[in-house]
C-alpha positions in Angstrom: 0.6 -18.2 98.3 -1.0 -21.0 96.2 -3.2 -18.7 94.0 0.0 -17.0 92.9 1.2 -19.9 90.2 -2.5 -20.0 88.8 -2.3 -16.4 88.4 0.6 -16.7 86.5 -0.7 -19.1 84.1 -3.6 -17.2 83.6 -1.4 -14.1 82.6 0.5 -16.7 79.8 -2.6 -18.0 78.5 -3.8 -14.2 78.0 -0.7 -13.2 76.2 -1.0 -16.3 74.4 -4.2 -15.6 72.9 -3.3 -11.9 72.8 -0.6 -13.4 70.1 -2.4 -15.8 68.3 -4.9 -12.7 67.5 -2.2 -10.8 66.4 -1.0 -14.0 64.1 -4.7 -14.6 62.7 -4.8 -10.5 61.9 -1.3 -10.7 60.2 -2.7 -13.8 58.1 -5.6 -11.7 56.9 -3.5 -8.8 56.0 -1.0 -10.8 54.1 -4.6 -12.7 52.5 -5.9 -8.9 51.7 -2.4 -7.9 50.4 -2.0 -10.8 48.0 -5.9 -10.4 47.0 -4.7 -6.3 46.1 -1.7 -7.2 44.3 -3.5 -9.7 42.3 -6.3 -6.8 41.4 -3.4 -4.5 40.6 -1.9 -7.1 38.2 -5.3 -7.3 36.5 -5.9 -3.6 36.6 -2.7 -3.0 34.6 -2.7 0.7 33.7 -6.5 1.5 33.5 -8.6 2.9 36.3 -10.9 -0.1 36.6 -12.0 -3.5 35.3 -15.2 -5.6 35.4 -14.5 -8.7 38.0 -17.0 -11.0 35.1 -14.5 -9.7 32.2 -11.2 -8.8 33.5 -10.5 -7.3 30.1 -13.4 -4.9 30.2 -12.9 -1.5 31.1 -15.7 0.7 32.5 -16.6 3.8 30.1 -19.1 6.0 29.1 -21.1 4.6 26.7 -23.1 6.7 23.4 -26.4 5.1 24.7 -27.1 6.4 28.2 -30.5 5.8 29.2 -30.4 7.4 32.2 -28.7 10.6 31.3 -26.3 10.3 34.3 -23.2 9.4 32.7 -23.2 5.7 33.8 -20.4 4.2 33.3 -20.5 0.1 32.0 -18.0 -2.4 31.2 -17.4 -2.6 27.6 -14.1 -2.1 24.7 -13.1 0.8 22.6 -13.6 -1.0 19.1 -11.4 1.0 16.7 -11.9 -0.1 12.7 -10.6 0.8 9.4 -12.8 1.0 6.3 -12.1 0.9 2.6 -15.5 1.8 0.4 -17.0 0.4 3.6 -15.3 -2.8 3.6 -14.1 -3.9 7.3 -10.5 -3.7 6.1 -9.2 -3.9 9.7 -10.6 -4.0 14.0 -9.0 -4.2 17.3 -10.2 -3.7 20.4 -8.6 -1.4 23.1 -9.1 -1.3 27.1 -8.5 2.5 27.2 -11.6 5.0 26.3 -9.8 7.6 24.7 -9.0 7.4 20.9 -6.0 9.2 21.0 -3.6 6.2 22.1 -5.4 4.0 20.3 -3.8 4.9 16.6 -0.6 3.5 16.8 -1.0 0.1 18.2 -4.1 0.1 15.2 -1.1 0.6 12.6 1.0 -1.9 14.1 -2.1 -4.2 13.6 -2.6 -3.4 10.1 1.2 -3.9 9.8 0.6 -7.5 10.9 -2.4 -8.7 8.6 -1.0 -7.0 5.1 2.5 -6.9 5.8 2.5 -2.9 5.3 1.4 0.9 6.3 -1.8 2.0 4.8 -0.9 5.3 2.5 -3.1 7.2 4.0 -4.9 7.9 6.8 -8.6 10.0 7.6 -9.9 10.1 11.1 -11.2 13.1 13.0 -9.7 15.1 15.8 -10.1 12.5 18.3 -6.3 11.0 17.1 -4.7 14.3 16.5 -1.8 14.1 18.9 1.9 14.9 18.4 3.0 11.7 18.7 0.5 10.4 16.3 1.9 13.2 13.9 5.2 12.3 14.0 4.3 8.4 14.0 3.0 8.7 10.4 5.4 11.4 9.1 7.9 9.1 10.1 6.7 6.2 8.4 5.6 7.9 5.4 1.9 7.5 6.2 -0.4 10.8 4.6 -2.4 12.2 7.5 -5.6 13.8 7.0 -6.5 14.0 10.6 -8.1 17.0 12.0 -6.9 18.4 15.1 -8.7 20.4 18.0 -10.0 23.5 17.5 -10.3 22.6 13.8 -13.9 23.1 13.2 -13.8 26.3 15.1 -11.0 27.7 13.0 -13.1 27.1 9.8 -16.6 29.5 10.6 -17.2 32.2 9.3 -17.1 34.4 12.2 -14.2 32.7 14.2 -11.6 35.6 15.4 -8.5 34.6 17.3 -7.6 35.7 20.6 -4.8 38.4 20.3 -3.6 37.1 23.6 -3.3 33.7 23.1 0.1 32.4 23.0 -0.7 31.2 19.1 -1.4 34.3 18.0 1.5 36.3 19.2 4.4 36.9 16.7 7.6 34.7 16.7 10.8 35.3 16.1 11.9 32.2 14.4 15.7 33.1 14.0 16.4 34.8 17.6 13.5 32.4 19.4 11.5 35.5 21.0 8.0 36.2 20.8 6.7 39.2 20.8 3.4 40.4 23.0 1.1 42.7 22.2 2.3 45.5 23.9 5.6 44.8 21.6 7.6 43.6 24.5 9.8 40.5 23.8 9.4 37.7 25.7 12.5 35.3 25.9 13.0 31.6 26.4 13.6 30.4 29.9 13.8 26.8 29.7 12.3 23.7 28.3 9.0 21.8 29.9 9.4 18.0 29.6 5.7 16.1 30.0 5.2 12.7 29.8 2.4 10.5 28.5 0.3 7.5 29.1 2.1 5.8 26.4 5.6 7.3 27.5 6.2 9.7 24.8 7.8 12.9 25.8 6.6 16.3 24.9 8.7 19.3 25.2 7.0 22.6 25.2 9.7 25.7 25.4 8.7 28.1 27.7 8.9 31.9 27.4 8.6 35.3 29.8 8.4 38.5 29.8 10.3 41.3 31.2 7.9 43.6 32.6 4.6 43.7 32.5 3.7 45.3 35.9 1.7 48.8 35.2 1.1 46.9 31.6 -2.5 48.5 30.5 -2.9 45.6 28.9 -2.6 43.1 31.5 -5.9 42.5 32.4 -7.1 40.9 29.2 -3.7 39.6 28.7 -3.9 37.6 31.8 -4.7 37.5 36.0 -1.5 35.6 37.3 0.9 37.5 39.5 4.2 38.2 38.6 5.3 38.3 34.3 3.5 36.3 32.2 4.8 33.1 31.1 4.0 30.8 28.4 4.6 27.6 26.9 4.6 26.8 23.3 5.2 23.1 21.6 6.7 23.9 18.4 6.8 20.6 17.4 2.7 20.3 17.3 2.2 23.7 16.3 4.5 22.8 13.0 2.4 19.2 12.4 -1.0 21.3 13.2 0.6 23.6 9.7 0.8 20.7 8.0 -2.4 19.0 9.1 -4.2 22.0 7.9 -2.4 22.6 4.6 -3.9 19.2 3.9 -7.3 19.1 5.1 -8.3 22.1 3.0 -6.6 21.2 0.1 -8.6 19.5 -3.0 -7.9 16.2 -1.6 -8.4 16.8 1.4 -11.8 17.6 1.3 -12.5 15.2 -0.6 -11.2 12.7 1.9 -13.3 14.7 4.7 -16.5 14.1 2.8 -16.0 10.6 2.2 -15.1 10.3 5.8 -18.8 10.4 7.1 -19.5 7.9 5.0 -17.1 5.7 5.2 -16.6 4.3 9.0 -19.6 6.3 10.9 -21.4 4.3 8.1 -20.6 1.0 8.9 -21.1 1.3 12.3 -24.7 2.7 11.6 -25.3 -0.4 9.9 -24.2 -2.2 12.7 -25.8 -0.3 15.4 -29.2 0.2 13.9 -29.6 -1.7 11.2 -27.9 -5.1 12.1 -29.0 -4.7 15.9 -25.0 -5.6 16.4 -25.3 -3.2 19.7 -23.6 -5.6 22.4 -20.8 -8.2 22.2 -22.4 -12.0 22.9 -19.3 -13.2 24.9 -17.0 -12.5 27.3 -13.4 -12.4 27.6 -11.2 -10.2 25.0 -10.2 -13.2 22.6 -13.7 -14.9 22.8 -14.8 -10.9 22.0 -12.3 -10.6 19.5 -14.0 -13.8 17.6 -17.3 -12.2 17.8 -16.5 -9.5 16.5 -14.4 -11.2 13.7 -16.8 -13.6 12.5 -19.1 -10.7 12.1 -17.0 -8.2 10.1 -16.5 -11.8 7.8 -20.1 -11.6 7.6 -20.1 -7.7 7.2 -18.2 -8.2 4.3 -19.8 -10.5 2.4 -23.2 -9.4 2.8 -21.9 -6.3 1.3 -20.5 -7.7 -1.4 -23.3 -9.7 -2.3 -25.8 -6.1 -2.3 -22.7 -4.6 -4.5 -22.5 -7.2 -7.2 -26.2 -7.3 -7.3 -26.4 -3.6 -8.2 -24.2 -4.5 -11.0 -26.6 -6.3 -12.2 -24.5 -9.9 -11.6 -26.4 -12.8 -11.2 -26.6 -15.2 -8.5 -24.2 -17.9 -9.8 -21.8 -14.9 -9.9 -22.4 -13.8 -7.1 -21.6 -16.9 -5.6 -17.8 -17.6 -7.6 -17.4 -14.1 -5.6 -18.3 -15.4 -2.8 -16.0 -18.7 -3.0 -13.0 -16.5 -3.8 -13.4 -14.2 -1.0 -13.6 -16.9 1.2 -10.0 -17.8 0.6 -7.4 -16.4 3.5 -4.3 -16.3 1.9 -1.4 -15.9 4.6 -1.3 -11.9 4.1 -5.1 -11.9 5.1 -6.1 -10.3 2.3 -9.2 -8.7 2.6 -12.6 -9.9 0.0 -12.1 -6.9 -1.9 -8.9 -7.5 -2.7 -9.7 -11.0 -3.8 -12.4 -10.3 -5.7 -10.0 -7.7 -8.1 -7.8 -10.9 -8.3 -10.5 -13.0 -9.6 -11.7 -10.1 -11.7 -8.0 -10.0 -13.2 -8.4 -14.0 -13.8 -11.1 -13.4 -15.8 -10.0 -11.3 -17.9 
């Protein structure tokens, strides 16, 4: 009978510490939670970050030593050229080109206080809501889209089953497969993007294409075929391509080689310019900044010496492309100013 009350306590003191485990593993999850929440904030909408530069995203990189696909921390640099003057740079989290464009326009938008006229830049930024981004705001694409290149060879044949190459019927909204059989609209396919444009893409079936002798090269799924066609894209892919083999447009395709994939050769391999020397985006942003200043400059000076110019010259040019007027007018443009001056 006495061992009973000792028994007891020894019972409380167990649930006690039973408890206070449970409180010390609560604290650790809410510490873990807070510590996720805080990655998630910093991850934002990419896939990962570097923990010594938050603002890094990992990527493939061009140079991979290893041939395994490594992936290091690093920025998408995007730049615009003029006669292979740094006219423009940002720097994006995201690896792929494609939503890189419009944010870049919006940047231009801010240091010159307008649109550029035109635009040249490869497949890489031929989307539809690029497209419609600079038909909108009067901006003249020359950007390729996929499937460009292979359009253009000599010996390039189009699939007679692909949904492109089947007729349609414009007024009636029908297509028409090879067999001849029509194939009506059924509905409309919304997708959405990383940037949150919507795409709609109609889609379109057939009526019978069991015991089709066609059907195995036509396609494998059961049931009719389906497909779905964005008319939208198809209409600014008409467009692109009227343009891009036009005069003018191979003349801007030519000069396109030369023009940015230039610069950055310079960079690259002849400047050694391969790595950024700091860390955080705005501290990257300055590097990068002072050295498209210095870019600019240095090319100036090898232009004007071509000339023939001499050195005092060259440094007047220097002096007046120094000046940042609050338009941020680029050297090149100041230099035509002080050309105008003098005469």
């Amino acid at each position: 009978m006495e061992r009973q009350p000792a028994t007891k306590d020894k019972e409380e003191k167990k649930a006690q510490r039973k408890k206070k485990k449970q409180v010390m593993e609560l604290e650790g999850y809410r510490d873990k939670l807070i510590e996720y929440d805080n990655h998630l904030d910093t991850l934002g909408e990419r896939n990962s970050y570097s923990k010594t530069d938050p603002g890094a995203t990992f990527m493939r990189m061009k140079e991979d030593a290893m041939k395994n696909g490594q992936t290091k921390p690093g920025y998408n640099l995007q730049i615009g050229t003029e006669n292979q003057f740094i006219t423009d740079f940002r720097l994006f989290p995201n690896p792929t080109d494609t939503l890189t464009l419009i944010p870049f326009f919006h940047s231009f938008q801010y240091r010159y206080n307008r649109l550029p006229n035109i635009c040249v830049a490869d497949s890489g930024y031929g989307s539809e809501e690029n497209y419609r981004f600079m038909q909108e705001n009067g901006i003249e694409a020359f950007i390729k889209y996929n499937y460009f290149h292979k359009e253009q060879r000599p010996r390039y044949t189009p699939n007679p089953f692909h949904a492109e190459s089947l007729h349609y019927n414009a007024q009636e909204d029908y297509y028409v497969c090879p067999m001849g059989q029509h194939m009506n609209r059924i509905g409309t396919k919304r997708d959405k993007t990383a940037s949150g444009y919507i795409i709609e893409s109609a889609r379109y079936k057939a009526k019978r294409c069991e015991g089709c002798p066609l059907r195995g090269s036509c396609f494998k799924a059961r049931g009719n075929r389906i497909i779905e066609v964005n008319h939208r894209l198809n209409q600014y892919k008409r467009q692109a391509r009227e343009r891009l083999l036009s005069e003018e447009g191979i003349k801007h395709r030519g000069r396109r080689c030369i023009e940015p994939e230039a610069v950055f050769g310079q960079m690259k391999y002849n400047m050694a310019y391969r790595r950024f020397r700091h860390v955080g985006e705005d501290k990257v942003t300055m590097d990068f900044a002072f050295f498209a200043i210095a870019f600019n400059i240095k090319k100036m000076c090898a232009k004007l010496i071509k000339e023939g110019k001499g050195l005092i010259t060259v440094a007047k040019y220097m002096f007046m492309g120094l000046f940042i007027t609050r338009y941020n007018w680029n050297i090149a443009t100041c230099c035509q100013m002080h050309e105008e001056k003098a005469a």
